[in-house]
C-alpha positions as CSV (number, residue, x, y, z in Angstrom):
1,X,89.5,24.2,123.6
2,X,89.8,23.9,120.1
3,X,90.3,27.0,117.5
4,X,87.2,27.5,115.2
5,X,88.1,27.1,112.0
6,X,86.7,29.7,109.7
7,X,87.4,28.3,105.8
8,X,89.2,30.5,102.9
9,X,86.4,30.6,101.2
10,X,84.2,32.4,104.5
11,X,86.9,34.3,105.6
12,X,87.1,36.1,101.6
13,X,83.2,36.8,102.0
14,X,83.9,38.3,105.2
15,X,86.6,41.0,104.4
16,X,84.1,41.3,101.3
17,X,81.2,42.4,103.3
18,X,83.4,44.8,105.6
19,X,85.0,45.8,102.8
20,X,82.0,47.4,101.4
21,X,80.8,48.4,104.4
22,X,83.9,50.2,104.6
23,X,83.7,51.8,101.4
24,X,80.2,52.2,101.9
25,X,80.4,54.5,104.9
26,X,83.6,56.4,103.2
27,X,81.6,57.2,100.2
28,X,78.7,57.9,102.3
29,X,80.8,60.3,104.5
30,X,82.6,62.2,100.7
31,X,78.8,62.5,99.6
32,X,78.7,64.6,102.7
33,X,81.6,66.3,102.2
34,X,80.7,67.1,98.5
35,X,77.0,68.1,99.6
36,X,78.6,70.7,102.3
37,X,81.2,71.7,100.3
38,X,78.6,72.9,97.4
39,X,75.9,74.1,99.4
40,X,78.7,76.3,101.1
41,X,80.1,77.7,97.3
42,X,76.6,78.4,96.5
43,X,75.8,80.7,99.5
44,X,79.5,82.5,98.9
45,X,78.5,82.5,95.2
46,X,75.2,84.3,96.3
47,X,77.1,86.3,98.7
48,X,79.9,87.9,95.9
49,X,77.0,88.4,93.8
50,X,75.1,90.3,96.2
51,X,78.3,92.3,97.3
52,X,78.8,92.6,93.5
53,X,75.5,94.2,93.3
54,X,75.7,96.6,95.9
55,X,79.2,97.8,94.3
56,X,77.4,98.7,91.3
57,X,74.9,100.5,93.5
58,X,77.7,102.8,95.2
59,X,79.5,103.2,91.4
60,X,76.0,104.8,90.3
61,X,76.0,106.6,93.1
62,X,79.4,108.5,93.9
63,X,79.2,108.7,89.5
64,X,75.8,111.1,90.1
65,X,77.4,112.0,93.3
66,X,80.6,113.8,91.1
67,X,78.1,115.1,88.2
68,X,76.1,116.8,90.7
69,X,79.2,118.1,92.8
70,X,80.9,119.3,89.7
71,X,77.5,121.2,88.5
72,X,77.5,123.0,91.8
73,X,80.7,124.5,91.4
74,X,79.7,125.8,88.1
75,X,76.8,127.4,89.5
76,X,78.7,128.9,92.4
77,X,80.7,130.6,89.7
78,X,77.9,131.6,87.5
79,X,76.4,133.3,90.8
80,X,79.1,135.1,91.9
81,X,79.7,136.5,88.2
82,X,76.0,137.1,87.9
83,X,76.5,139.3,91.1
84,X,79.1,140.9,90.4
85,X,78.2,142.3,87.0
86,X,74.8,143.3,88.2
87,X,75.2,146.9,89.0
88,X,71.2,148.2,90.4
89,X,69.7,145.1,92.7
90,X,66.6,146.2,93.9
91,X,63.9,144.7,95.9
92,X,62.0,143.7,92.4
93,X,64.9,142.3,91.3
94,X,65.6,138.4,91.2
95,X,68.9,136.2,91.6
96,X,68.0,133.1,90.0
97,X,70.6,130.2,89.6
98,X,70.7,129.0,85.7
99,X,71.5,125.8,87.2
100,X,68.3,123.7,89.0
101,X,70.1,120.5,89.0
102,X,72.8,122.0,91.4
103,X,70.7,123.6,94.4
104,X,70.0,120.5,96.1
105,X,73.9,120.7,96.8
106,X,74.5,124.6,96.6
107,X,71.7,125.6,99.2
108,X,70.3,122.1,101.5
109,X,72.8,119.9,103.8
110,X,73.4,116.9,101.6
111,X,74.5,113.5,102.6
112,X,76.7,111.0,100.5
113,X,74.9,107.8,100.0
114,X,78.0,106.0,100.0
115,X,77.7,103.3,103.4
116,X,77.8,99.9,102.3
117,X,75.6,97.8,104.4
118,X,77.7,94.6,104.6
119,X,79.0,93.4,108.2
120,X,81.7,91.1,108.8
121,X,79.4,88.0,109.0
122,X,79.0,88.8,105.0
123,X,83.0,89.0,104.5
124,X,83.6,85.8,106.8
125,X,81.7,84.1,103.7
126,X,84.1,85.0,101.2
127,X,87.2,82.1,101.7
128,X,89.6,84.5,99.1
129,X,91.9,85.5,102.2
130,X,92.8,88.3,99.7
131,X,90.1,89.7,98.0
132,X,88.2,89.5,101.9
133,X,90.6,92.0,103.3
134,X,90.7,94.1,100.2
135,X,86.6,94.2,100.5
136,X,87.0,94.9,104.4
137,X,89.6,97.3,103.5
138,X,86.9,99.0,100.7
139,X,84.0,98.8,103.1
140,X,85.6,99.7,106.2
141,X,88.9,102.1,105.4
142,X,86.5,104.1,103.5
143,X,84.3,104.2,105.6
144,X,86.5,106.3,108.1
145,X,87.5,108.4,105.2
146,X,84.4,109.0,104.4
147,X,83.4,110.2,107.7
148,X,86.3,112.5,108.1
149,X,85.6,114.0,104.8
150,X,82.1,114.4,105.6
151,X,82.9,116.3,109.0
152,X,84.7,118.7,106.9
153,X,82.1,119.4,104.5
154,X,79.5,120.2,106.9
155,X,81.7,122.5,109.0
156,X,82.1,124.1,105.9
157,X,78.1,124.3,105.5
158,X,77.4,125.2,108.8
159,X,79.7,128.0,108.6
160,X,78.8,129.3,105.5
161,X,75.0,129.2,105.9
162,X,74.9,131.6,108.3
163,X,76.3,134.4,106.3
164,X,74.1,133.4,103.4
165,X,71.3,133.3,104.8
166,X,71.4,136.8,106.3
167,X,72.1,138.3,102.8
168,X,68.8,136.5,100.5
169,X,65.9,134.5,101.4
170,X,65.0,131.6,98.7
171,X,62.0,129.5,97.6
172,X,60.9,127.1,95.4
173,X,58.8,127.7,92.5
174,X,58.5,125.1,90.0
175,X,60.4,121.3,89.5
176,X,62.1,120.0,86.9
177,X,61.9,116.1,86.9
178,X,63.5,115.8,91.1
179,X,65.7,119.0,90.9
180,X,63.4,121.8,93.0
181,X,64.2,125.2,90.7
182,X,64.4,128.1,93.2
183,X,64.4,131.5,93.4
184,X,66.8,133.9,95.1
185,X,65.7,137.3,96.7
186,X,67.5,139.9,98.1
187,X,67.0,140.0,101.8
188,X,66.7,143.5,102.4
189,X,67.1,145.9,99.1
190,X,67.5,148.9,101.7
191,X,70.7,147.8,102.4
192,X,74.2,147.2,100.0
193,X,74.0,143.3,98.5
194,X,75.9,141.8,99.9
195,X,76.3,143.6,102.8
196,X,78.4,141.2,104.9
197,X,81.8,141.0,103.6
198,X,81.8,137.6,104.2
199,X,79.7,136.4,101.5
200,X,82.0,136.0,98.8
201,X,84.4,133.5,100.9
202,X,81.5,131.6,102.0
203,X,80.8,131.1,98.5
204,X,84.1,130.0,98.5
205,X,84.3,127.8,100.9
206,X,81.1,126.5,99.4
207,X,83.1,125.5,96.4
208,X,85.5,124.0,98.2
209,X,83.0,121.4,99.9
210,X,82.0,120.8,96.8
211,X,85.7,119.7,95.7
212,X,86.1,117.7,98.9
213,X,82.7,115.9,97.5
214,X,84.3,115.0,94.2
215,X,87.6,113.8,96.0
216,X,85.6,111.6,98.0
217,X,83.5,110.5,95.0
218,X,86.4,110.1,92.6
219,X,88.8,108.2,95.4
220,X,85.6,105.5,96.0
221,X,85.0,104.9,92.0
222,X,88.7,104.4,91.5
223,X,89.2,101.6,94.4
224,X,86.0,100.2,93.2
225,X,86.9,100.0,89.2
226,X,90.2,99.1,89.5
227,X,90.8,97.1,92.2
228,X,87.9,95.7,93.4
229,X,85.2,94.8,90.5
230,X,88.0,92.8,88.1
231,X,89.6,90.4,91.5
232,X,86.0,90.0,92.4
233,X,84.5,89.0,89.0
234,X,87.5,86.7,88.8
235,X,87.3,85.0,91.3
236,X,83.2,84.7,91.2
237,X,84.1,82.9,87.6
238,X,86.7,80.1,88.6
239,X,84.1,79.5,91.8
240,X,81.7,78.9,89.3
């Protein structure tokens, strides 16, 4: 049986055709590739930018967070001087704090506002090896630290709430802006103010959930400012 015979000429056409064909199906299949590779870069973009976002949020936060913490403390001392230079309390007489900004922390169980809300699936978008464990690290290390700190500080509260409680009762009277201003009465006037010796080291211990407050504050901001923020702008600029 005899060989077909394809000419030169034919054959040169043919690898031509598959050639392109070749090519054609390569180019097709980068295209892809390119088309994946950006859609992917523009939902991590979106991602960082949105973590970015909420890391502003929580600087805002623990930075009103330490403001208020710190104006607490200074009306803890302000009460405990008023008290003890006022000689004649009767039942007429009122304690009010100079300070209306700090009661929401002095007198009510507060809560920091410092959970992030991004899961895992949000930090599996982010291909930085690096900066991913230093955001999981952010978001979930303090995390724990924050709820260890917080147990303290409300031990502290519930402790110290019952002694204060017994000695005044409190209401509010007027606002300034979102700060309630209240106003302190003695309990009972029959009796000496304050008549449990445990008042004055509960306003201690009061002061001293307020320092936990700022430590927890202060250690989030300077994670978040120095670490953080800068490797995360960076790297959201050369991505883009």
């Amino acid at each position: 049986m005899p060989l077909i015979s394809i000419p030169n000429q034919s054959y040169r056409w043919l690898l031509a055709e598959l050639t392109v064909v070749v090519l054609s199906i390569l180019l097709a299949f980068q295209i892809e590739e390119w088309r994946v590779s950006r859609s992917e870069r523009s939902i991590e973009i979106a991602n960082l930018e949105a973590i970015l976002s909420d890391l502003d949020d929580r600087e805002r936060t623990t930075s009103q967070v330490i403001y208020f913490a710190r104006e607490t403390q200074q009306g803890i001392s302000e009460f405990i001087s008023l008290m003890q230079n006022t000689q004649n309390l009767d039942g007429d007489e009122f304690i009010t704090s100079k300070l209306s900004t700090s009661k929401q922390w002095l007198w009510e169980k507060s809560r920091l506002n410092t959970r992030g809300y991004f899961s895992f699936v949000n930090m599996s978008l982010v291909s930085d090896s690096q900066l991913r464990d230093s955001l999981n690290n952010y978001y979930m290390g303090f995390e724990f630290y924050f709820d260890e700190k917080v147990s303290q500080y409300n031990e502290i509260w519930r402790q110290s709430k019952v002694i204060l409680f017994e000695e005044f009762e409190y209401s509010p009277v007027e606002n300034f802006g979102n700060s309630p201003n209240f106003v302190w009465r003695i309990e009972d006037p029959n009796k000496p103010f304050p008549s449990n010796p445990g008042f004055v080291p509960a306003m201690g211990r009061l002061y001293d959930r307020a320092e936990i407050i700022i430590g927890i504050a202060e250690t989030g901001n300077s994670i978040l400012t120095d670490e953080l923020r800068p490797a995360l702008e960076k790297y959201l600029a050369e991505l883009r």
